[in-house]
Wavefront OBJ file of the C-alpha trace (Angstrom):
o trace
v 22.582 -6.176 15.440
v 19.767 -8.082 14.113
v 16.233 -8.106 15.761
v 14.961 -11.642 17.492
v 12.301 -12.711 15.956
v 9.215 -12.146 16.630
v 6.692 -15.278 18.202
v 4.459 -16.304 15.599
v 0.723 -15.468 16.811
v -0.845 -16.828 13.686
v -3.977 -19.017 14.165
v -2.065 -22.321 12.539
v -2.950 -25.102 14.856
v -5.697 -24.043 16.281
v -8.510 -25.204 13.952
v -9.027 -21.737 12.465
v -8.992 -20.910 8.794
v -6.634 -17.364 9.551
v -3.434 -17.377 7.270
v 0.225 -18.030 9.244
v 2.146 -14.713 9.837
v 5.543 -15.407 10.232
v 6.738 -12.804 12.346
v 10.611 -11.908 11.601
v 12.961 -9.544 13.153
v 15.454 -7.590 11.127
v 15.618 -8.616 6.989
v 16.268 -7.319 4.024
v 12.752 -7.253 3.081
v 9.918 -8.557 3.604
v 9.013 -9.074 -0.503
v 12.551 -11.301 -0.420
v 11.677 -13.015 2.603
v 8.068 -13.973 0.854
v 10.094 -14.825 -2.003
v 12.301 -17.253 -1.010
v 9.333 -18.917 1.008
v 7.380 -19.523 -2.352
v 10.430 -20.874 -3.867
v 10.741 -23.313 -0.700
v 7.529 -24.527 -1.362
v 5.048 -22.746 0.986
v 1.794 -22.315 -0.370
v -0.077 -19.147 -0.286
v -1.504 -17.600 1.509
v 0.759 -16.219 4.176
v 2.023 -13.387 5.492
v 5.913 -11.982 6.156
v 5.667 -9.236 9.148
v 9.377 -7.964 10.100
v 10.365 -5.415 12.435
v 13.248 -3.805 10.485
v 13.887 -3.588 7.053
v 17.753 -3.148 5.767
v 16.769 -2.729 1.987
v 12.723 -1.978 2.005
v 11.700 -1.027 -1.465
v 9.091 0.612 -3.197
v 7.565 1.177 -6.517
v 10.044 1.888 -9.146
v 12.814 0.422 -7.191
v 12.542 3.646 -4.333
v 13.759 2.907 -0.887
v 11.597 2.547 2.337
v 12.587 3.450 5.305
v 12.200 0.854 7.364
v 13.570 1.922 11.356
v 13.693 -0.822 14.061
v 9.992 -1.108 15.359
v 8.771 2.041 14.025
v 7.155 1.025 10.803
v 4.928 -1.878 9.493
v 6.642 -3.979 6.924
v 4.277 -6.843 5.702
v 4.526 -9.011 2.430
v 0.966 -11.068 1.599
v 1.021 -13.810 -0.499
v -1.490 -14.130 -2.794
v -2.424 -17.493 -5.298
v -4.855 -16.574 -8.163
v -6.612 -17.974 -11.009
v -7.123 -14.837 -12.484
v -4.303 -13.848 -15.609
v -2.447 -10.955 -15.802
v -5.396 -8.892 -17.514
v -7.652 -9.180 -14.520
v -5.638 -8.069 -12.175
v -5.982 -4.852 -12.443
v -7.679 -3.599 -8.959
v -5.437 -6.139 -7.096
v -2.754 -3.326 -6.305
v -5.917 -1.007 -5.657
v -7.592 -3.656 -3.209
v -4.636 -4.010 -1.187
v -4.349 -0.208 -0.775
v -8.258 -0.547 0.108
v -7.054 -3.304 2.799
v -4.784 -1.040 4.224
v -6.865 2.031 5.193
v -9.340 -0.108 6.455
v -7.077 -1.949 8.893
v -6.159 1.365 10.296
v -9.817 2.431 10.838
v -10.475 -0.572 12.531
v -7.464 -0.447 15.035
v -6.556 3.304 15.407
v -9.980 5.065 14.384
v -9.974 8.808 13.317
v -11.563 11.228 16.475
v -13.008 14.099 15.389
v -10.519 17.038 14.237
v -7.943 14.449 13.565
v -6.427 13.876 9.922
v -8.392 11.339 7.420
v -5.932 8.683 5.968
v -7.156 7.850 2.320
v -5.669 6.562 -1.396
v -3.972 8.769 -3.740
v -4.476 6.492 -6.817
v -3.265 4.068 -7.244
v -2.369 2.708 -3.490
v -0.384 5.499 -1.733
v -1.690 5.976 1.787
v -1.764 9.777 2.041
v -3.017 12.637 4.789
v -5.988 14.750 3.487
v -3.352 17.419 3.749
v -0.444 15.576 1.296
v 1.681 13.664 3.546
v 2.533 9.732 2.699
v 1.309 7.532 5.520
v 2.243 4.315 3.787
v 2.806 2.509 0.210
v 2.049 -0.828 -1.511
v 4.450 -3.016 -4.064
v 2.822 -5.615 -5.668
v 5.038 -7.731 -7.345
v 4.182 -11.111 -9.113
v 5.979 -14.343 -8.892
v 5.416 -17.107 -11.949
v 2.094 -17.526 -13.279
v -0.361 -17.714 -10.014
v 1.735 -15.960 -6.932
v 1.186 -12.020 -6.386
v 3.117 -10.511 -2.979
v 1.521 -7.542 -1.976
v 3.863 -5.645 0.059
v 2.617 -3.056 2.291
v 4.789 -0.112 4.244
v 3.214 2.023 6.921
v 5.113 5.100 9.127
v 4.035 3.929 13.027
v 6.063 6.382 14.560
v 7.862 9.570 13.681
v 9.727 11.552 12.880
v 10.570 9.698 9.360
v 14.480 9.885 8.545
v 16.222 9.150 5.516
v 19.856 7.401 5.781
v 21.850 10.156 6.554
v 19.364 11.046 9.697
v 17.810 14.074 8.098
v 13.923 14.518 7.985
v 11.948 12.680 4.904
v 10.134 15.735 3.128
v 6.158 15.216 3.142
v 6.330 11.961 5.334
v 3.972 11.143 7.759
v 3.438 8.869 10.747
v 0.721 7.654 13.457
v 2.624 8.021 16.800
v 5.419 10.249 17.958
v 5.592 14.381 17.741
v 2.828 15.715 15.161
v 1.618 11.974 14.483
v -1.478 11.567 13.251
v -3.222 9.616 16.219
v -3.260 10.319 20.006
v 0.316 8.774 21.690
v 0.243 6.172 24.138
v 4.356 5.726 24.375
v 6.617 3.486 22.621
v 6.022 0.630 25.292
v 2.614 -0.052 22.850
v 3.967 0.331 19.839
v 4.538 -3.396 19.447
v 1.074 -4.091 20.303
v -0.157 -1.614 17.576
v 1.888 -3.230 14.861
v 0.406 -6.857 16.055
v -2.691 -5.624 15.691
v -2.347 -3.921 12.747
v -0.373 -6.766 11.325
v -3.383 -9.149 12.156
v -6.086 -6.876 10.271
v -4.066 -5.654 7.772
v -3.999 -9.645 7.012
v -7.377 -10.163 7.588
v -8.827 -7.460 5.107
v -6.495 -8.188 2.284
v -8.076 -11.766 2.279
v -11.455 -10.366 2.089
v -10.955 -8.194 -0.445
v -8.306 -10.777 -2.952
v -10.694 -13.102 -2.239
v -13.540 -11.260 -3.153
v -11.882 -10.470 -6.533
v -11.180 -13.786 -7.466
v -14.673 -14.627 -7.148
v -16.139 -12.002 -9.276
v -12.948 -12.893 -12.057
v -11.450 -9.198 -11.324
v -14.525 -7.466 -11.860
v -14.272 -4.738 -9.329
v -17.792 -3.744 -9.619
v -19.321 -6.891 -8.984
v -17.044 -7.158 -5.874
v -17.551 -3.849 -4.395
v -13.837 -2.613 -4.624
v -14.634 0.168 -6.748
v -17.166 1.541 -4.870
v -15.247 1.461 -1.934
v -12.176 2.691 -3.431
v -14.179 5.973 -4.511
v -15.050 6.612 -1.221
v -11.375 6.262 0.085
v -9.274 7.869 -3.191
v -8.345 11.208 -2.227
v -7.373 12.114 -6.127
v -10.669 12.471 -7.330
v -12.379 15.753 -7.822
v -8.062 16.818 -8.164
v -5.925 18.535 -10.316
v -3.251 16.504 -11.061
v -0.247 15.599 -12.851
v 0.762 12.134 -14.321
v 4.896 11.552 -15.090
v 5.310 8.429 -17.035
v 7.081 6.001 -15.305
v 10.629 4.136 -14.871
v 12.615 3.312 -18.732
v 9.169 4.641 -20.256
v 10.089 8.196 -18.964
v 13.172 8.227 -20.732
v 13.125 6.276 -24.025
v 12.190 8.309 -26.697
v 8.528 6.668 -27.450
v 7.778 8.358 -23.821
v 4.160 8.987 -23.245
v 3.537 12.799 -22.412
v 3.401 14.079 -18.920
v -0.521 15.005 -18.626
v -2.636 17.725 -16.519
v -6.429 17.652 -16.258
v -9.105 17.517 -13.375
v -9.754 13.797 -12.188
v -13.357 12.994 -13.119
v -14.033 8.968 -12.220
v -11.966 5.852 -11.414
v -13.689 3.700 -14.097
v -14.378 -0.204 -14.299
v -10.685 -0.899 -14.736
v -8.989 0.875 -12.261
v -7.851 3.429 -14.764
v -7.699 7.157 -13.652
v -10.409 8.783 -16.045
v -8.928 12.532 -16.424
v -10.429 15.860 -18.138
v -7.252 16.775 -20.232
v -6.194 20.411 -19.758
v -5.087 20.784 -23.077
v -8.880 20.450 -24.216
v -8.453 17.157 -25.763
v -11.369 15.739 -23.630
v -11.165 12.772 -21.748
v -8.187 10.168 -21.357
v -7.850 7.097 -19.058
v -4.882 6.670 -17.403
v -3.356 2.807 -15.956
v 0.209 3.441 -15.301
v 2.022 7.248 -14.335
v 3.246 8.892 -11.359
v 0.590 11.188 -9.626
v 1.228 14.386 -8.354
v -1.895 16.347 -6.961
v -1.438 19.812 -7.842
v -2.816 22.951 -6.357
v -4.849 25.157 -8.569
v -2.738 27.598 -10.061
v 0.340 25.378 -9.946
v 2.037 24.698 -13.244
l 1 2 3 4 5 6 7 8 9 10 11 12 13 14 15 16 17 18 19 20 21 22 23 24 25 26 27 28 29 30 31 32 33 34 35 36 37 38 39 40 41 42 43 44 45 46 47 48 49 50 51 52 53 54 55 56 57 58 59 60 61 62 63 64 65 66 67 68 69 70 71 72 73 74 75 76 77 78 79 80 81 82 83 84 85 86 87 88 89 90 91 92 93 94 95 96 97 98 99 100 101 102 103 104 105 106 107 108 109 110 111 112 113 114 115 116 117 118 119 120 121 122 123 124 125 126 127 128 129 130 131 132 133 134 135 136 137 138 139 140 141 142 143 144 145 146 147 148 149 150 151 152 153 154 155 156 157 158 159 160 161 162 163 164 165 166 167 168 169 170 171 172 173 174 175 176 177 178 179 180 181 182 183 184 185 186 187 188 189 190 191 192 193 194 195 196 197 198 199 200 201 202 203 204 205 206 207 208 209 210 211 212 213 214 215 216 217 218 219 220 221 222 223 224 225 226 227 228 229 230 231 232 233 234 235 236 237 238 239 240 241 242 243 244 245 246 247 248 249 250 251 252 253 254 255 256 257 258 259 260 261 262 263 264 265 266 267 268 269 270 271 272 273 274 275 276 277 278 279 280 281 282 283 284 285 286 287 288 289 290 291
């Protein structure tokens, strides 16, 4: 049965410059929902907050579980000048927008786990786990939707009910934050909703004033103090039709030196061919001896 909607606490109509959230119950997704709203004729920005998602998605297609009030689903979208070829820390930003919501509303005590990027935008434990993930997906020339997905309460279960390996969550046995009960979970996701929102404004915004030069907004400086990949040894998988087709790029293994101007992962190859930046792969931090 679906979900009632939500009422929408957005700050429209009461003189305040704060994007409308519309606040949904149970969808498909919130990146369709978002869509369909552009093609309607909203104008960005605005946000798409539902409490269930039937058909969540995330890169590459993957699925998201999306459980009735357990998780944050949230589309942003996002007008910009800026062409294709400066968008490059958008996806990064929005992962940036994420961990810092989360700081503001459910803070880390002392002993408790730090929640930071493995590059580009996956919301990770120190220890591994996924927290969260971001799809950014663009729409015609101008109009980005930044989804974002975030485990609120635990444990994570696939379709069939069993356990999702390597998933993590704030609330519920072995969460990562203190548990109050499920009576405030609702409250949480409001409020993480509302700064989730909030930051990813600051930070887009900040962007398109600098023309997508991440230095001269700040973003990469931040993001080096939040990515949890560098200093790693990693792995990078090519990705989607790319890892099949027989131009593939090569899976690559090095220590992760930088995150230079671009966003790109800057690695130390291995194989001893020096240095190589990397913009597009699937990450895998490895331990040291693995192969």
């Amino acid at each position: 049965m679906d979900v009632p909607a939500l009422p929408d606490t957005s700050a429209e109509g009461t003189g305040t410059a704060s994007p409308r959230i519309h606040r949904l119950g149970a969808v498909r997704s919130t990146q369709d929902e978002a869509s369909a709203l552009l093609r309607a004729g909203d104008a960005p920005p605005f946000a798409v907050t539902a409490t269930r998602q039937t058909s969540g998605r995330g890169r590459l297609g993957r699925a998201f579980a999306s459980p009735d009030g357990a998780s944050l689903a949230l589309t942003w979208a996002h007008r910009t000048s800026l062409g294709p070829a400066d968008r490059g820390w958008f996806p990064l930003a929005a992962g940036l927008a994420a961990v810092a919501a989360l700081e503001q509303v459910v803070p880390a005590a002392a002993g408790e786990q730090r929640i930071g990027l493995k590059w580009p935008n996956d919301l990770h434990t120190a220890d591994g786990r996924k927290l969260g993930g971001i799809l950014v997906e663009a729409r015609g020339a101008e109009d980005l939707l930044l989804g974002i997905g975030l485990n609120l309460r635990g444990p994570v279960l696939d379709g069939d009910g069993e356990p999702v390996p390597g998933a993590a969550w704030l609330r519920g046995e072995a969460g990562l934050r203190p548990d109050v009960g499920p009576a405030e979970d609702r409250g949480l996701r409001v409020a993480l909703e509302e700064r989730v929102v909030a930051a990813l404004a600051e930070v887009l915004a900040a962007l398109d004033r600098t023309q997508g030069d991440g230095d001269a907004a700040g973003t990469r400086d931040r993001y080096t103090m939040t990515c949890l990949t560098l200093g790693r040894t990693v792995r990078v998988d090519p990705l989607g039709e790319a890892a099949a087709g027989a131009d593939a790029p090569p899976t690559l293994r090095g220590a992760v030196l930088d995150v230079d101007e671009h966003g790109r992962l800057v690695l130390d190859r291995a194989d001893g061919e020096g240095r190589i930046a990397v913009d597009v792969g699937d990450v895998r931090h490895l331990r040291p001896a693995a192969p």
